[in-house]
Residue, then its C-alpha position, 0 to 999 in steps of 0.5 A: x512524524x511517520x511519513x507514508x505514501x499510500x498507492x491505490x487507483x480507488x480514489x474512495x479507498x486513497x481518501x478513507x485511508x488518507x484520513x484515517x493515517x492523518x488523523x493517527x498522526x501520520x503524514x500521508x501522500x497518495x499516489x493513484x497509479x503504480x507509476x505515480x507511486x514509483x515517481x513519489x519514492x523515488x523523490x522522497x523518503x517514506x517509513x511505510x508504502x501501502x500499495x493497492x495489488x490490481x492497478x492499471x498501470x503497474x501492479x503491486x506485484x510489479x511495484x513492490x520489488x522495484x520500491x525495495x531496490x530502491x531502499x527497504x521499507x515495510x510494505x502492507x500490499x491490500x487488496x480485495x480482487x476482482x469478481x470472479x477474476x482475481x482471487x484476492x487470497x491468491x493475489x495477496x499471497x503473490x505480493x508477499x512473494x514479491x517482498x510485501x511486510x503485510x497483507x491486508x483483505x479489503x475492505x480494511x476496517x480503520x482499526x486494523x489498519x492503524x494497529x498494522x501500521x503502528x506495530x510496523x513503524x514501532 
């Protein structure tokens, strides 16, 4: 069984996520910081991270080259920015600059989430 550490701050987007990947078959970790995260691959292997971009602690931006020093693994980065603030194309751009697999807009319908997922893992 596929396992797979799913990185967001939202705790809604973590849970919708979860249950989705679970109910695919996947065994699904969450981490709802960037540090977390980063503390979680480090302890254990995953076949696939997906990562939130704007977090508190640690971005995705941030993250994703650290996780890829670590050991390669595909990353889908996700994002929906924030009002007027950021700009989710630009953010989402940036973190497939920094080594992300995939992007993916939020909100992220199941079926997308699961056709990305399973094409990656394949």
């Amino acid at each position: 069984m596929k396992n797979i550490l799913v990185i967001d701050d939202e705790n809604i987007t973590r849970a919708l996520i979860q249950i989705c990947l679970t109910d695919a078959g996947y065994l699904v970790k969450v981490a709802e910081s960037g540090k977390q995260g980063l503390d979680f691959f480090k302890a254990e292997k995953f076949d696939l991270v997906i990562t939130d971009i704007l977090m508190p602690d640690k971005t995705g931006v941030e993250l994703i080259p650290e996780l890829l020093e670590i050991y390669e693994v595909p990353i889908i980065a996700i994002s929906g920015g924030r009002r007027k603030t950021f700009n989710s194309d630009h953010l989402l751009e940036s973190a497939q600059t920094s080594g992300a697999t995939v992007t993916l807009k939020k909100p992220i319908s199941n079926t997308v989430l699961c056709q990305t997922v399973n094409k990656l893992l394949s």
